[in-house]
N, C-alpha and C positions, 0 to 999 in steps of 0.2 A: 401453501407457500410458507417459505421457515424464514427467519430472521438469520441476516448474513451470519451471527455469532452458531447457531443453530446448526445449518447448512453446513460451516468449517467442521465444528464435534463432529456431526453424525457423517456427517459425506466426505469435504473435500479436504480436512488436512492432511488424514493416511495418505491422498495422492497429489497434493499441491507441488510437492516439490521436484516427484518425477516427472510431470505434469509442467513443470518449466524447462526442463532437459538438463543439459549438463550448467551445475551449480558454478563451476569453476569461471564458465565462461561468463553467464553473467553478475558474476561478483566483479571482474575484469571491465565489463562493460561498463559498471557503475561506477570503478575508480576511477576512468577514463573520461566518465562525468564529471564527476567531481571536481576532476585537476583541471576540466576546461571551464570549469565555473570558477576557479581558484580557491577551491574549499582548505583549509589546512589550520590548522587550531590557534588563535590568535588571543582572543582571552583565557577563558578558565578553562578550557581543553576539554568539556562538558559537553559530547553531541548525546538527542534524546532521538529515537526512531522509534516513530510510533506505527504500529502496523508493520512492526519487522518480518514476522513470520519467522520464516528457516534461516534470514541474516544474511540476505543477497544483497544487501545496503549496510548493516551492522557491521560485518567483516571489513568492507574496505573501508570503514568511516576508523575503524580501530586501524588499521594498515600505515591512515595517514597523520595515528595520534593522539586521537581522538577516547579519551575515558569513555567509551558508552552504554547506554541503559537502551537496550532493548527491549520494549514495549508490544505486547498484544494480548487479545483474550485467549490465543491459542497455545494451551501450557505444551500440546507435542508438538506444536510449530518450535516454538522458544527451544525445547531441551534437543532441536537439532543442532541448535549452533553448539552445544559443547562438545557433543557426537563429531560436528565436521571437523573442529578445532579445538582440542582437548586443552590446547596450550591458552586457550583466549580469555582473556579478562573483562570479555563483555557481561556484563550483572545483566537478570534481565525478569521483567516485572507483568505480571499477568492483570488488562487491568483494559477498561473502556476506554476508549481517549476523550468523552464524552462527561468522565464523571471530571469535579470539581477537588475534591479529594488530589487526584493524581499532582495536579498544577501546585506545589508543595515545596518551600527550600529552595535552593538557588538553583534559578533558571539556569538552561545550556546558549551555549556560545550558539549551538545550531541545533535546529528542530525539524527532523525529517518525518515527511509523510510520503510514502510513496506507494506501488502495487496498487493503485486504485481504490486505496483504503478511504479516503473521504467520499469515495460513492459506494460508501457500504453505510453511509448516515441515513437517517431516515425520511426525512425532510429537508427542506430547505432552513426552516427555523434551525434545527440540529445543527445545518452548518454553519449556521451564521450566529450562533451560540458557541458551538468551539472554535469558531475564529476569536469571538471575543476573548475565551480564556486565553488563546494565546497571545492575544495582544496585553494582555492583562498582567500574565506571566514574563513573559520573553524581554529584555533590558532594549532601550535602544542600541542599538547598532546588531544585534542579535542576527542573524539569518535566518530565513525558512524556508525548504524545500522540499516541493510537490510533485509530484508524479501521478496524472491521472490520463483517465481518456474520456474526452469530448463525447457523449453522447448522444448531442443535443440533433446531429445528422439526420438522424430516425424522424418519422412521422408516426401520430398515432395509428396503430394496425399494422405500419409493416415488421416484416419478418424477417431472421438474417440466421443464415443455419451453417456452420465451420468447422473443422477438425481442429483441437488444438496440438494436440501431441497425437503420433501414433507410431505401435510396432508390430511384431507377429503377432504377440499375443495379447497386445493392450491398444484399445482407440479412447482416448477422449475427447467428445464434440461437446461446442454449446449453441445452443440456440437462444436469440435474443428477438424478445415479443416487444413494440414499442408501445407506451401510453405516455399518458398527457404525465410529465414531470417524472417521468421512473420508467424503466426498462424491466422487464421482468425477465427474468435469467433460469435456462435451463442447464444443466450441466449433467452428461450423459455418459455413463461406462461402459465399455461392453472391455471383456478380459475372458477369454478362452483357454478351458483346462481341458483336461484328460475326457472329463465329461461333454464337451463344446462351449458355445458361447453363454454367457450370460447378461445381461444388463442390468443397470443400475440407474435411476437419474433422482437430481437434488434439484427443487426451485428457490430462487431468494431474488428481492429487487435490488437494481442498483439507482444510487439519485442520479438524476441529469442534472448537469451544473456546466451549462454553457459558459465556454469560455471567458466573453466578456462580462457577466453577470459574475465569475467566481473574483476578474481581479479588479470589479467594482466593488464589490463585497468586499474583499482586504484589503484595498485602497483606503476606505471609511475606516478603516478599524488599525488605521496610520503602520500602513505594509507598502512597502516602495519595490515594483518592479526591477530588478537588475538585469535579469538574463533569462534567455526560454532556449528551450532546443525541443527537437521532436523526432522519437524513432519508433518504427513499426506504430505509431498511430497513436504512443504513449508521447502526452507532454510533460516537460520537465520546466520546470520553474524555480527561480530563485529568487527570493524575495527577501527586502532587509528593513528590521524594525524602526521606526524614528518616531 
């Protein structure tokens, strides 16, 4: 079993981003979030996106203004966004969102976590440790938005087996094993050449952090619900500092 930083290196960033399908669309999809949340730069026009990745959220956060710092430990995730967007002014920082270091200098107007990146923490302690940094960090009136998926569905032992992306010559499936507080995660390749099929598979946990437990948790650590939406089984969250 590899640690979710691990799993990204060696397995899944060569294919995370084909792997979501066409980029274009859901960058589209997230600004379409965005403006039904009324995201749009109000103080220091500073948003931080942590868990950016390839900048399916970074792109339209700059779109509508927005200075931003893209954030992750994935240095060939990050060097996609200037690949897609040669013209973009996104800076962008290779870095844990867990270390204490990062939370540095003047907070952003908006702090995005999204792609499931808080259940790539290790623990529940973990989370409710970098909650505190960002409470810690972030100004009142500050915003913060989450995107994750509910895991908590599952019982320990059962099993959930899916295609995520597939074409002629590429299938990627995951399978999700459940346990008590964590999911363990397979992630499956098969990519057929000249020679035939091959396969590949990467394992890493993800946390369960049921819903009401996540915004009791940043309730206490003085985060006020504003708004939720929910598509294909990903919830969205907006939340603002006081």
């Amino acid at each position: 079993m590899q640690t979710p930083e691990s799993h990204y290196e060696n397995f899944l960033a060569e294919k995370y981003s084909w792997m979501l399908g066409d980029l274009s669309i859901q960058e589209k999809d997230q600004l379409e979030l965005f403006r039904s949340f009324e995201i749009s730069p109000q103080g220091n026009g500073v948003a931080w996106d942590l868990g950016a990745g390839s900048g399916i959220q970074s792109i339209p956060l700059e779109e509508l203004g927005f200075q931003v710092l893209a954030i992750d430990f994935s240095e060939k995730l990050l060097s996609e966004i200037k690949a897609r967007k040669p013209d973009t002014k996104i800076r962008t920082k290779i870095a844990d969102i867990r270390s204490r270091d990062l939370y540095q200098g003047v907070s952003p107007e908006i702090l995005l976590c999204m792609g499931d990146t808080i259940t790539h923490l290790e623990s529940e302690k973990d989370w409710e440790v970098t909650v505190s940094l960002w409470s810690s960090f972030l100004s009142p009136g500050s915003k913060l938005i989450l995107g994750y998926r509910d895991l908590s569905y599952g019982k320990p032992g059962d099993k959930n087996i899916f295609v995520v992306r597939s074409e002629e010559s590429r299938i990627f499936t995951c399978q999700l094993q459940f346990a008590q507080n964590r999911v363990d995660i397979t992630d499956i390749f098969h990519e057929k050449s000249d020679k035939g099929w091959t396969v590949s598979s990467s394992s890493y946990n993800k946390l369960i952090l049921p819903f009401d437990d996540l915004i009791r948790t940043l309730t206490r650590k003085n985060f006020e619900l504003k708004r939720k939406d929910e598509k294909n089984g990903m919830k969205f969250l907006l939340f603002e500092k006081f």
